[in-house]
C-alpha positions in Angstrom: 52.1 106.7 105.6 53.8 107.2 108.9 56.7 109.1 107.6 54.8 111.5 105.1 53.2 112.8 108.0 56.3 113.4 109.9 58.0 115.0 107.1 54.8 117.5 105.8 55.0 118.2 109.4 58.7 119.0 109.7 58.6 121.3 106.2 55.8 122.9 107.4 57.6 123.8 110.9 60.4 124.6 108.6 58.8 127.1 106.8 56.7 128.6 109.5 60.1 129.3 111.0 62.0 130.4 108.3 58.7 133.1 107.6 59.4 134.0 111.1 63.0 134.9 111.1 62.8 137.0 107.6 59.4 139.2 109.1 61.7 139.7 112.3 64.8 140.7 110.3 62.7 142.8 108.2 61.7 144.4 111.4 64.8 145.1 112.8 66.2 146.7 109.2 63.0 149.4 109.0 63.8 150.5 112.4 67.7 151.0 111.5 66.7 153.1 109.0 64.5 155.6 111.1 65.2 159.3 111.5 66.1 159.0 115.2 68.5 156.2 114.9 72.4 157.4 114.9 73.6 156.4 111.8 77.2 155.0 112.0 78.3 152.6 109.1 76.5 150.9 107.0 77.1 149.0 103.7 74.4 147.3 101.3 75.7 145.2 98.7 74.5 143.6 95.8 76.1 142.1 92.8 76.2 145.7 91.0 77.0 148.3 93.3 77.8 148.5 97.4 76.5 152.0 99.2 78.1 152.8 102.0 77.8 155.8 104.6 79.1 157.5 107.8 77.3 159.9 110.0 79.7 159.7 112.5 76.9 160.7 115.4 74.4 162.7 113.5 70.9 162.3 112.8 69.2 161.9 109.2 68.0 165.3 109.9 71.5 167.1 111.0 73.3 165.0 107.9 70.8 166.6 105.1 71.6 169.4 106.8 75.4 169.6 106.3 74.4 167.9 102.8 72.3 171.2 102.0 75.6 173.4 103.0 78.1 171.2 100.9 76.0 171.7 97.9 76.1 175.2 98.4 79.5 176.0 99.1 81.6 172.5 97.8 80.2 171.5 94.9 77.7 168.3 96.4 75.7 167.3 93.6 73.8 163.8 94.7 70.6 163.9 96.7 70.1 165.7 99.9 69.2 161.8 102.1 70.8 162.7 105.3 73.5 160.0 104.5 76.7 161.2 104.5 78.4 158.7 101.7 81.1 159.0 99.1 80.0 162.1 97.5 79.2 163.6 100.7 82.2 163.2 101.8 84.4 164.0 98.8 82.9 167.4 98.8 83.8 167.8 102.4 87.4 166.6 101.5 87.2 169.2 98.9 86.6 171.6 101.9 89.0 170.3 104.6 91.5 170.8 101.4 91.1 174.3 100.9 91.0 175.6 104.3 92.3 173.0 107.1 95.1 170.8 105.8 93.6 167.8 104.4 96.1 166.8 102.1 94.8 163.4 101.2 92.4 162.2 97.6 89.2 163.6 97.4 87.9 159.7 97.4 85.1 160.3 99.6 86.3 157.7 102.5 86.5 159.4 105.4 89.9 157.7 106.8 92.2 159.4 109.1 93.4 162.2 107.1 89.9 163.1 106.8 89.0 162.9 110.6 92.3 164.5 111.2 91.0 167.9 108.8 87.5 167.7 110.5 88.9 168.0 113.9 91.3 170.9 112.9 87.9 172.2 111.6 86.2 171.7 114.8 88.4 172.8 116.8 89.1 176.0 115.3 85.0 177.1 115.1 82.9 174.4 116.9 84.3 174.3 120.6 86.1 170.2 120.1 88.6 170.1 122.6 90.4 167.3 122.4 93.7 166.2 120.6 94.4 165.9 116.3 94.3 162.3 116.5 91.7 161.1 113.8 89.7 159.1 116.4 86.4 160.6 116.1 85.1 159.7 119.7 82.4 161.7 121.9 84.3 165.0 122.4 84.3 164.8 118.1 81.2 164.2 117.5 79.8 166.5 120.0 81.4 169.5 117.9 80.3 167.9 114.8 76.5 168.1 116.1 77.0 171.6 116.8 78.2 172.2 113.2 75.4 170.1 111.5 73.0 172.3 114.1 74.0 175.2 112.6 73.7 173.8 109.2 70.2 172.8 110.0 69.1 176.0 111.3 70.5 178.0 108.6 70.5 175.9 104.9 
């Protein structure tokens, strides 16, 4: 008798704590996904698709708003969600290919070549200063705020 009490009382334990740690990662995953969080990388996977995205620095809010000018202008077709992700990014390839150099596939991952084109872009009408090196630190993502400010204000 002894040991069924010991052992309702160590699932029950169990299961308060496991409860606990799913409401607390549930937590933590609605406040990733807030407007005023950065967005840098982020994948979700399941067993029939993965979604991933990169902001590089910019808000929900700037993101939609470069979205809104790549569907204008380059041919963006998905939904304006403020995440920049594949097709978001192979319209800006499209872009970077017709006026700054970007001479890699339009495969919507924004590698080096990509960063590379964006910071010829950025330098050129956005006031970055730093080098053409495709690491898209403070100085790049600074410029690219101004852009996607610009983008907000006027699409």
């Amino acid at each position: 008798m002894r040991s069924r009490i010991l052992a309702r009382s160590f699932v029950s334990v169990a299961t308060a704590v496991g409860i606990a740690a799913g409401t607390l990662a549930g937590a933590s995953a609605s406040f990733a996904a807030s407007d005023t969080a950065t967005p840098k990388q982020v994948a979700t996977s399941s067993a029939d698709f993965t979604v991933a995205y990169q902001n590089f620095g910019l808000s929900r809010t700037q993101a939609a708003g470069v979205q809104r000018w790549l569907k204008r202008y380059w041919g963006y077709s998905d939904s304006i969600d403020g995440y920049l992700g594949t097709d978001s990014w192979k319209a800006m390839q499209r872009f970077l290919r017709a006026n700054w150099d970007y001479t890699g596939a339009i495969d919507g991952d924004p590698g080096y070549g990509t960063k590379t084109a964006l910071q010829r872009f950025l330098k050129g009408h956005w006031g970055y200063t730093g080098a053409i090196d495709g690491d898209f630190g403070a100085g790049s993502q600074a410029a690219f705020k101004r852009f996607a400010d610009w983008c907000v204000r006027t699409f």
